[in-house]
PDB file as gemmi writes it, atoms N, CA and C in Angstrom:
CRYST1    1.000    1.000    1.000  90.00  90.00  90.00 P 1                      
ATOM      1  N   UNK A   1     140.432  92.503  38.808  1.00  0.00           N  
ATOM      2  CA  UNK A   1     141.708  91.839  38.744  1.00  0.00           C  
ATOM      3  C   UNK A   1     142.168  91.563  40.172  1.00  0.00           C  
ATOM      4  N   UNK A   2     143.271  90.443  40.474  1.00  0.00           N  
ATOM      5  CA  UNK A   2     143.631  89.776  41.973  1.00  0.00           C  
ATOM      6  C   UNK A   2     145.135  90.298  41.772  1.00  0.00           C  
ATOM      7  N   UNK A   3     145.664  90.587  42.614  1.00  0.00           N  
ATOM      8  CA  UNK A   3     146.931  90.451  42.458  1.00  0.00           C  
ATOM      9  C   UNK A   3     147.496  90.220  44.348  1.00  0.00           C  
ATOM     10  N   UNK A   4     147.727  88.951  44.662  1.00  0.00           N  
ATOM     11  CA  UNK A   4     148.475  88.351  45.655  1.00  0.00           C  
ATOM     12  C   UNK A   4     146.913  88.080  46.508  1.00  0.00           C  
ATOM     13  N   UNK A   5     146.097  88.133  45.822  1.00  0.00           N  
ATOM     14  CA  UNK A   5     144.798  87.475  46.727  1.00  0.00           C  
ATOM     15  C   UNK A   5     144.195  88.808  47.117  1.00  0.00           C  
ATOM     16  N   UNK A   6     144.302  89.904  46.564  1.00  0.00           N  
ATOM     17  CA  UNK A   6     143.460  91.237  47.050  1.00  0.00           C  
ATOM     18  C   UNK A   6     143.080  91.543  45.981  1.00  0.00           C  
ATOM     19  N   UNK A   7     141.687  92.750  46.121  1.00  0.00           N  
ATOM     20  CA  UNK A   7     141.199  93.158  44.813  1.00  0.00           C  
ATOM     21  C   UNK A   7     141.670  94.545  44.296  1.00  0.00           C  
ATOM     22  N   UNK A   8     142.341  94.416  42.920  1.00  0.00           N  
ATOM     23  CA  UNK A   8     142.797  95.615  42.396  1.00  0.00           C  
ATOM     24  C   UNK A   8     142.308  96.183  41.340  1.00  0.00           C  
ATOM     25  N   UNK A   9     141.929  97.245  41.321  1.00  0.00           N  
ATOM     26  CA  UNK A   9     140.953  98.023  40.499  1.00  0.00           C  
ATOM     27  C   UNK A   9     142.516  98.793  39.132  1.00  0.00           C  
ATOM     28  N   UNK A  10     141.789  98.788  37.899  1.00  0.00           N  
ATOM     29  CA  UNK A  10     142.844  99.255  37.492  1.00  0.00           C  
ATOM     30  C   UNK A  10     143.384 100.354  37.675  1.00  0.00           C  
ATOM     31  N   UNK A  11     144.593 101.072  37.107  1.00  0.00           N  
ATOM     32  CA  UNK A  11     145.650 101.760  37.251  1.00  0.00           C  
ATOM     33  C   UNK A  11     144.264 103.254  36.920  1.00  0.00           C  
ATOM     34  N   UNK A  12     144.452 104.005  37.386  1.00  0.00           N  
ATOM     35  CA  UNK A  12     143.605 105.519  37.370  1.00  0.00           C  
ATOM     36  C   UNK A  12     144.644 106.241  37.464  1.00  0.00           C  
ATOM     37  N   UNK A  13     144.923 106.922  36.224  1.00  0.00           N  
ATOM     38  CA  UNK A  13     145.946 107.830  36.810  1.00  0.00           C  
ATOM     39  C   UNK A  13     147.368 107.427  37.218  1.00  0.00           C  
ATOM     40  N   UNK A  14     148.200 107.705  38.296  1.00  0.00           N  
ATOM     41  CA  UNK A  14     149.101 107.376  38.518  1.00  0.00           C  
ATOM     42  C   UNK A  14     149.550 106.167  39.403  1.00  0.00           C  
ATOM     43  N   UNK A  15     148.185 105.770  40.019  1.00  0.00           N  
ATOM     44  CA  UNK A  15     147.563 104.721  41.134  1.00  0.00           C  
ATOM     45  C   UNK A  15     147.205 103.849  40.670  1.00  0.00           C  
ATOM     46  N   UNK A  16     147.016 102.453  41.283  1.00  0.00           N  
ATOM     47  CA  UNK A  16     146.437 101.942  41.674  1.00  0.00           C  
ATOM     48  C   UNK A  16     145.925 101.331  43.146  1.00  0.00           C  
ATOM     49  N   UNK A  17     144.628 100.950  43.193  1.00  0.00           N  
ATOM     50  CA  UNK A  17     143.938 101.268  44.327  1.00  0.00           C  
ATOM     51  C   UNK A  17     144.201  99.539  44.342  1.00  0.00           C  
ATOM     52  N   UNK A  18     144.316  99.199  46.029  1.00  0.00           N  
ATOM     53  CA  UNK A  18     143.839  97.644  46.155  1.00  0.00           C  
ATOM     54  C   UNK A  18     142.853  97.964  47.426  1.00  0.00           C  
ATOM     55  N   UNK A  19     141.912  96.866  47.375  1.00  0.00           N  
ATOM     56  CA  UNK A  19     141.430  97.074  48.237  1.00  0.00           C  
ATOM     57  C   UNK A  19     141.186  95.680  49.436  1.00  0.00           C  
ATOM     58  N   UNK A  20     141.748  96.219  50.794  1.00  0.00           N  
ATOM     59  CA  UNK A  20     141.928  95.047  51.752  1.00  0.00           C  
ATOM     60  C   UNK A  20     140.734  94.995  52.591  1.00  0.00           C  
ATOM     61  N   UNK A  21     140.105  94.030  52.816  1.00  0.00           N  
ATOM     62  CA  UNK A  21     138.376  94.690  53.492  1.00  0.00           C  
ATOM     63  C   UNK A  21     138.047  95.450  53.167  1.00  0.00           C  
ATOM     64  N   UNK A  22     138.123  96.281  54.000  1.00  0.00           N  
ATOM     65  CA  UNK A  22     137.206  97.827  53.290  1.00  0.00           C  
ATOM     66  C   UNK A  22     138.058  98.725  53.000  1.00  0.00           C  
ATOM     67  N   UNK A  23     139.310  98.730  53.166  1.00  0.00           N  
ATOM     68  CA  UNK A  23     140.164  99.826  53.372  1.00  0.00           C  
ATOM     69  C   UNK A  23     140.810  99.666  51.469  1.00  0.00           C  
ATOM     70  N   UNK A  24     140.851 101.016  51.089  1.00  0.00           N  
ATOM     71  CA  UNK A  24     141.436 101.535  49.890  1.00  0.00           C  
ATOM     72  C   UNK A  24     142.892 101.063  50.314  1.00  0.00           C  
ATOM     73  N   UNK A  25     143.634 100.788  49.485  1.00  0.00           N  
ATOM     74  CA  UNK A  25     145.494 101.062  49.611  1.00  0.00           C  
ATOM     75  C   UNK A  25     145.599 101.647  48.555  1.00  0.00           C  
ATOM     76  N   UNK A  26     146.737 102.591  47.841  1.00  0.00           N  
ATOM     77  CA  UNK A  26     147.114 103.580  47.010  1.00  0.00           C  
ATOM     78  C   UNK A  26     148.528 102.650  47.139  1.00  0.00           C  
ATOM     79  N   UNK A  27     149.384 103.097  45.907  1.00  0.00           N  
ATOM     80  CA  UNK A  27     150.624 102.768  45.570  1.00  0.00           C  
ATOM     81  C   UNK A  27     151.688 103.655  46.795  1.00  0.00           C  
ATOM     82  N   UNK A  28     151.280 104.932  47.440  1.00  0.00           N  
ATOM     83  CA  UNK A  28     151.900 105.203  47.825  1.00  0.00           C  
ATOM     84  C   UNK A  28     152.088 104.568  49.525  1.00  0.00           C  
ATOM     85  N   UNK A  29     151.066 103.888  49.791  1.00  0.00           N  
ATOM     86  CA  UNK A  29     151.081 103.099  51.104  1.00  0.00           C  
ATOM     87  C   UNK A  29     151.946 101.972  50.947  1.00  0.00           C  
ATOM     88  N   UNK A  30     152.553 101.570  50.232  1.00  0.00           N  
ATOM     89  CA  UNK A  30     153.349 100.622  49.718  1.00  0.00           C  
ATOM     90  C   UNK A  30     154.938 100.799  50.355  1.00  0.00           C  
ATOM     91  N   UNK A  31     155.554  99.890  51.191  1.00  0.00           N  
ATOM     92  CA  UNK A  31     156.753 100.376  51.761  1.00  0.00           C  
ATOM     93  C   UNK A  31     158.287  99.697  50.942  1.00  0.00           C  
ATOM     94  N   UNK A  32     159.135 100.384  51.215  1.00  0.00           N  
ATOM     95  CA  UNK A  32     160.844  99.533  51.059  1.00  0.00           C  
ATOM     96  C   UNK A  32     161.569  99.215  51.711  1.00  0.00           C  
ATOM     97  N   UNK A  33     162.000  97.721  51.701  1.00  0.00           N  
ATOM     98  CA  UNK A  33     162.222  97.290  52.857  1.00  0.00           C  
ATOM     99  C   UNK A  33     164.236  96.967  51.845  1.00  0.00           C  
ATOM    100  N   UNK A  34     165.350  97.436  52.994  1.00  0.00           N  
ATOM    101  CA  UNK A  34     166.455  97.455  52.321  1.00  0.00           C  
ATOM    102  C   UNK A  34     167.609  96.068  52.816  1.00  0.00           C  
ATOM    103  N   UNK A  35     168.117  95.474  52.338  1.00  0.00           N  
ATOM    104  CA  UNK A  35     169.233  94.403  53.071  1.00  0.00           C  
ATOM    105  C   UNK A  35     170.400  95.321  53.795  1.00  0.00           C  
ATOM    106  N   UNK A  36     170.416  95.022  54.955  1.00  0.00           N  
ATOM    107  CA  UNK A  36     171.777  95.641  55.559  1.00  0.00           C  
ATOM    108  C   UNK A  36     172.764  95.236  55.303  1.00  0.00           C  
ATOM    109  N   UNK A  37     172.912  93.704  54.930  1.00  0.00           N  
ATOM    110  CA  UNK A  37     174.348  93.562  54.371  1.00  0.00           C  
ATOM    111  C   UNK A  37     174.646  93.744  53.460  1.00  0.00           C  
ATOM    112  N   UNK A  38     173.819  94.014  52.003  1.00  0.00           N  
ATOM    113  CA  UNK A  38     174.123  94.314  51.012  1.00  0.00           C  
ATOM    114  C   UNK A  38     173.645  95.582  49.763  1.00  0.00           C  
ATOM    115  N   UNK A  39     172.688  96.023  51.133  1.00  0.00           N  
ATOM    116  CA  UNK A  39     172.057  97.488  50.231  1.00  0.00           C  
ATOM    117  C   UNK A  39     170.881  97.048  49.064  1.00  0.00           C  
ATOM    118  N   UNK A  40     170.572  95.784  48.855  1.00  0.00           N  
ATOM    119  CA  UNK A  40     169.087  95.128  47.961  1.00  0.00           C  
ATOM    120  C   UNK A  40     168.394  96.010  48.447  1.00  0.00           C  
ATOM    121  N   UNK A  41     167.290  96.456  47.327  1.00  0.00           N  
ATOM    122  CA  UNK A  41     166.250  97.002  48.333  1.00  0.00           C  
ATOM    123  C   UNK A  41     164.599  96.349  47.607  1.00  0.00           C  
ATOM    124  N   UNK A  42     163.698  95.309  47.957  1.00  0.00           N  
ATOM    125  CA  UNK A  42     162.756  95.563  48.091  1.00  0.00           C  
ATOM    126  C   UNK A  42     161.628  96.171  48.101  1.00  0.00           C  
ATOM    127  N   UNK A  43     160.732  96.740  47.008  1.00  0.00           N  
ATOM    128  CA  UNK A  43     159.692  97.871  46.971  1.00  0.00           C  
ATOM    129  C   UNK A  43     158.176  96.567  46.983  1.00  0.00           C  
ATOM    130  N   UNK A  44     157.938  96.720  47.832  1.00  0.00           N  
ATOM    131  CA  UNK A  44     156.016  96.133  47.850  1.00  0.00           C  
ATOM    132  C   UNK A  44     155.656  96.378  46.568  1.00  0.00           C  
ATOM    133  N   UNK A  45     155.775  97.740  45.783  1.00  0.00           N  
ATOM    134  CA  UNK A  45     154.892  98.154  44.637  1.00  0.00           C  
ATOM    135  C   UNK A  45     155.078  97.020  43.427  1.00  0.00           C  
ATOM    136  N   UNK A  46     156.621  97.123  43.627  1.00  0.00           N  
ATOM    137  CA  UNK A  46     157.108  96.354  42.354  1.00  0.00           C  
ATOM    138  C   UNK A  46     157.168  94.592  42.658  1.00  0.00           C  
ATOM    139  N   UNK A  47     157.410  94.396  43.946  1.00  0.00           N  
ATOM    140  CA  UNK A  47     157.917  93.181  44.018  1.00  0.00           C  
ATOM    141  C   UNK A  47     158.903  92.554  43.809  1.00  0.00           C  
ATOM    142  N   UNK A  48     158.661  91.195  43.088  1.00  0.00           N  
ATOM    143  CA  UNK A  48     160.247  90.774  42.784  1.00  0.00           C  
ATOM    144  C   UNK A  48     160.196  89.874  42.011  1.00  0.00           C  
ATOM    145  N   UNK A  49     159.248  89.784  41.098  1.00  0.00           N  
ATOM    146  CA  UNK A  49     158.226  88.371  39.855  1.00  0.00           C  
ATOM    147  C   UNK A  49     159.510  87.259  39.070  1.00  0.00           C  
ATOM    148  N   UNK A  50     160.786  87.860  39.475  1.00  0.00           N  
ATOM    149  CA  UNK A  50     161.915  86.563  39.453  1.00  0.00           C  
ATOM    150  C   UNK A  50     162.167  86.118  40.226  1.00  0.00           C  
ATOM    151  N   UNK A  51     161.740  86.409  41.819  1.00  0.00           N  
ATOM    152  CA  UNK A  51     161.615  85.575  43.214  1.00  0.00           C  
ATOM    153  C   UNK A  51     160.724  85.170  43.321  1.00  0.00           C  
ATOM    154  N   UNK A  52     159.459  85.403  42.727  1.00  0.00           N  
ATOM    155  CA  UNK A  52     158.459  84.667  42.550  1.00  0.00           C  
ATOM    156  C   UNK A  52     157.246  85.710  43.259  1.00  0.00           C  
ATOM    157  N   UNK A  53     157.664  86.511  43.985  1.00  0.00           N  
ATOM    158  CA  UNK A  53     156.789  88.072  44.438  1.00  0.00           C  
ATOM    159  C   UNK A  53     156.156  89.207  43.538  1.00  0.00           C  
ATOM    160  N   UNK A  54     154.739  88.545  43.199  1.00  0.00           N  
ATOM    161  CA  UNK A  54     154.081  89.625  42.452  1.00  0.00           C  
ATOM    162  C   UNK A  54     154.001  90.913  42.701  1.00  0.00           C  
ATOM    163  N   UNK A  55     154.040  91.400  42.046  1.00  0.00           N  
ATOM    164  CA  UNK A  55     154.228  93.361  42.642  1.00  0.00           C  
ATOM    165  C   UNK A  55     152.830  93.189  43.205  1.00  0.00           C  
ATOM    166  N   UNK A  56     152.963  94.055  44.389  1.00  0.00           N  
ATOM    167  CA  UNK A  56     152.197  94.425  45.481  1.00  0.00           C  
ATOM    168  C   UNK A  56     152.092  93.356  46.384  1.00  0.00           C  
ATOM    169  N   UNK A  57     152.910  92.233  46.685  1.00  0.00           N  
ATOM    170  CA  UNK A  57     153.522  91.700  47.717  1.00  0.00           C  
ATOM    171  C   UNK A  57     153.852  92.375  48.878  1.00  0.00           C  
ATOM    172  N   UNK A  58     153.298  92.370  50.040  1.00  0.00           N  
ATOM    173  CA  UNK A  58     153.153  93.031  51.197  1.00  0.00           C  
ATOM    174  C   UNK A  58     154.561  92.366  51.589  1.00  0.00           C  
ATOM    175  N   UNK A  59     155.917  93.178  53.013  1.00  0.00           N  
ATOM    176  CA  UNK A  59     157.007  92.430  53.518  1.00  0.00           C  
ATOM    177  C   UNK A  59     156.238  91.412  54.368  1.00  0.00           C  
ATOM    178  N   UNK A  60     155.093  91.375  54.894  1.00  0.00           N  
ATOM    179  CA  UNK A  60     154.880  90.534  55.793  1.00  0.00           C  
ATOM    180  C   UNK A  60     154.347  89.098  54.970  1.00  0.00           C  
ATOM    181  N   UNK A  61     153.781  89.266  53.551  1.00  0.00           N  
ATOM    182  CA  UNK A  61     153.770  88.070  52.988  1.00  0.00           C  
ATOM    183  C   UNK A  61     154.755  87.651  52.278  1.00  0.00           C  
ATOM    184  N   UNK A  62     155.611  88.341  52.247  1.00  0.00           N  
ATOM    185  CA  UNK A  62     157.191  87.129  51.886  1.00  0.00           C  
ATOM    186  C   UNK A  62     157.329  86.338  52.431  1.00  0.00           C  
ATOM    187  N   UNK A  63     157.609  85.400  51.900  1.00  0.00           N  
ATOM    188  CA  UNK A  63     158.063  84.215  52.942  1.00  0.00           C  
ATOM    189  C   UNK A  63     158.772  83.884  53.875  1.00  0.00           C  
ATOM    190  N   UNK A  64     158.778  83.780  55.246  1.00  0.00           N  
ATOM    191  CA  UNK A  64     159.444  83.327  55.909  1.00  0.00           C  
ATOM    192  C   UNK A  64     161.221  82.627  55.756  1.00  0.00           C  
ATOM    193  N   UNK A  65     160.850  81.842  54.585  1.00  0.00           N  
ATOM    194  CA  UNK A  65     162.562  81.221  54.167  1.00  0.00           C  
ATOM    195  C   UNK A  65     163.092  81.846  53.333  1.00  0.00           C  
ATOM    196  N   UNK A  66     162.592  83.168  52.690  1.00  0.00           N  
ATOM    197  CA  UNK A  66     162.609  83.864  51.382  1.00  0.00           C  
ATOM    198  C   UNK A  66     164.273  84.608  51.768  1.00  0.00           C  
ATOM    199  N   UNK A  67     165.057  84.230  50.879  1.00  0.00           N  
ATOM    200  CA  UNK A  67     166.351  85.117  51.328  1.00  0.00           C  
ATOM    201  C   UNK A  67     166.416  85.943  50.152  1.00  0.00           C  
ATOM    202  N   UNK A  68     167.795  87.514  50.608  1.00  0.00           N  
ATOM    203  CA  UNK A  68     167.859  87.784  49.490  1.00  0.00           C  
ATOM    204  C   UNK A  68     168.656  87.442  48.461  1.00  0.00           C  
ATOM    205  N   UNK A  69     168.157  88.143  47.043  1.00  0.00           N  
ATOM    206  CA  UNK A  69     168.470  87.497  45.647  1.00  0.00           C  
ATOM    207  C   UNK A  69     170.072  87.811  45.390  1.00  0.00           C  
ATOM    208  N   UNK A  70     170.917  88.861  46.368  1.00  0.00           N  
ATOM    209  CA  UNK A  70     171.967  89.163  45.640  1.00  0.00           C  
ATOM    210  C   UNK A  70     172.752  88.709  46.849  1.00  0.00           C  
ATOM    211  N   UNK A  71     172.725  88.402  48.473  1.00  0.00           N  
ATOM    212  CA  UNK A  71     173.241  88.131  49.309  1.00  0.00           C  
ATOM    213  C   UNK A  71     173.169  86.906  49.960  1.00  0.00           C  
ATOM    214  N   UNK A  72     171.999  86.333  49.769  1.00  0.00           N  
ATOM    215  CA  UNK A  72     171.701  84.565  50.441  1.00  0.00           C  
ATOM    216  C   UNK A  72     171.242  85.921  52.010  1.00  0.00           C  
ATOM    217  N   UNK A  73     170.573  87.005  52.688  1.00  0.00           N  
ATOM    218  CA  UNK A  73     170.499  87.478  54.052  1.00  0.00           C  
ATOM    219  C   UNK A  73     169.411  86.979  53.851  1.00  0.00           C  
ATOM    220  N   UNK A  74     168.512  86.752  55.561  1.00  0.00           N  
ATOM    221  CA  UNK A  74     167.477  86.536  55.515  1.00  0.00           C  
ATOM    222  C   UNK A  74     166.767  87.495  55.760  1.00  0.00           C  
ATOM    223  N   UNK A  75     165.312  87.222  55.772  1.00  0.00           N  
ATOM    224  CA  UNK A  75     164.308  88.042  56.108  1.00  0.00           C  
ATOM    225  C   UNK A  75     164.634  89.144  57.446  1.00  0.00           C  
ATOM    226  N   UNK A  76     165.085  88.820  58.199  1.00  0.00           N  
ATOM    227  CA  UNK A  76     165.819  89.567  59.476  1.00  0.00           C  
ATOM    228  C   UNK A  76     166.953  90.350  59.284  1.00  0.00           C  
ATOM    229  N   UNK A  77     167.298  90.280  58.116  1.00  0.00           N  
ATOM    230  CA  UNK A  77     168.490  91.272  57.526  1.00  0.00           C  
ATOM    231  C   UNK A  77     168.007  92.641  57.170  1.00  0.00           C  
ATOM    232  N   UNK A  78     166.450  92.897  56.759  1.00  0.00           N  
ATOM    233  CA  UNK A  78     166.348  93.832  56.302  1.00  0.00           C  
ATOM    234  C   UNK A  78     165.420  94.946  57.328  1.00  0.00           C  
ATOM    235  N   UNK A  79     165.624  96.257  56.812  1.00  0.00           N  
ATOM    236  CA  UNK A  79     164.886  96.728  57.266  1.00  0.00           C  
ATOM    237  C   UNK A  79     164.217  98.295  56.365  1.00  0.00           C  
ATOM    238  N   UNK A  80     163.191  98.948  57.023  1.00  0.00           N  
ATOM    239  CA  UNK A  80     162.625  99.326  56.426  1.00  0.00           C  
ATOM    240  C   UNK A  80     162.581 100.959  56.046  1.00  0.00           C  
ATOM    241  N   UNK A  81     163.287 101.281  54.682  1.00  0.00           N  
ATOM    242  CA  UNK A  81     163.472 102.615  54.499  1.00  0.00           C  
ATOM    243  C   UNK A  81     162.745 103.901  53.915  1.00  0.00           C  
ATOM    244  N   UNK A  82     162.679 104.693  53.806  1.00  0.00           N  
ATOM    245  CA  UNK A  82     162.147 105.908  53.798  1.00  0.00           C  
ATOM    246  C   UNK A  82     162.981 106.370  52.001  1.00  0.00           C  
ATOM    247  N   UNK A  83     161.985 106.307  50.788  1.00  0.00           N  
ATOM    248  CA  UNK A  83     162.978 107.148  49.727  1.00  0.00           C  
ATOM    249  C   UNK A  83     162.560 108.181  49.603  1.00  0.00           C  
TER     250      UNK A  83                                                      
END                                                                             
């Protein structure tokens, strides 16, 4: 299975594995990225598949013009938190 142009092996357990070249990714390498003006928060794992961001959408492949869904902030609004 593809999901955002990488290969993902199914769900094992509590994981799933993608794999980028050679390197394994786990769900937990997956980051959250939060809006400062409005507290949105962004999870890679999940995505955002009504913005059009398949879960496991990396922040760096969002789009450039991609604002957020509850504030109109841009990509430069957010930053990246620790849950």
């Amino acid at each position: 299975m593809r999901v955002n142009g990488l290969s993902v092996a199914p769900r094992v357990s509590n994981y799933w594995f993608c794999f980028e070249g050679n390197t394994i990714v786990t769900e937990s390498d997956y980051k959250v990225w939060m809006c400062v003006i409005c507290g949105w928060v962004y999870e890679e794992e999940k995505g955002n598949p009504e913005e059009g961001l398949a879960p496991g959408t990396r922040w760096e492949d969002v789009p450039e013009f991609w604002v957020c869904p509850d504030c109109g902030a841009g990509k430069e609004d957010f930053e990246m938190i620790e849950l």
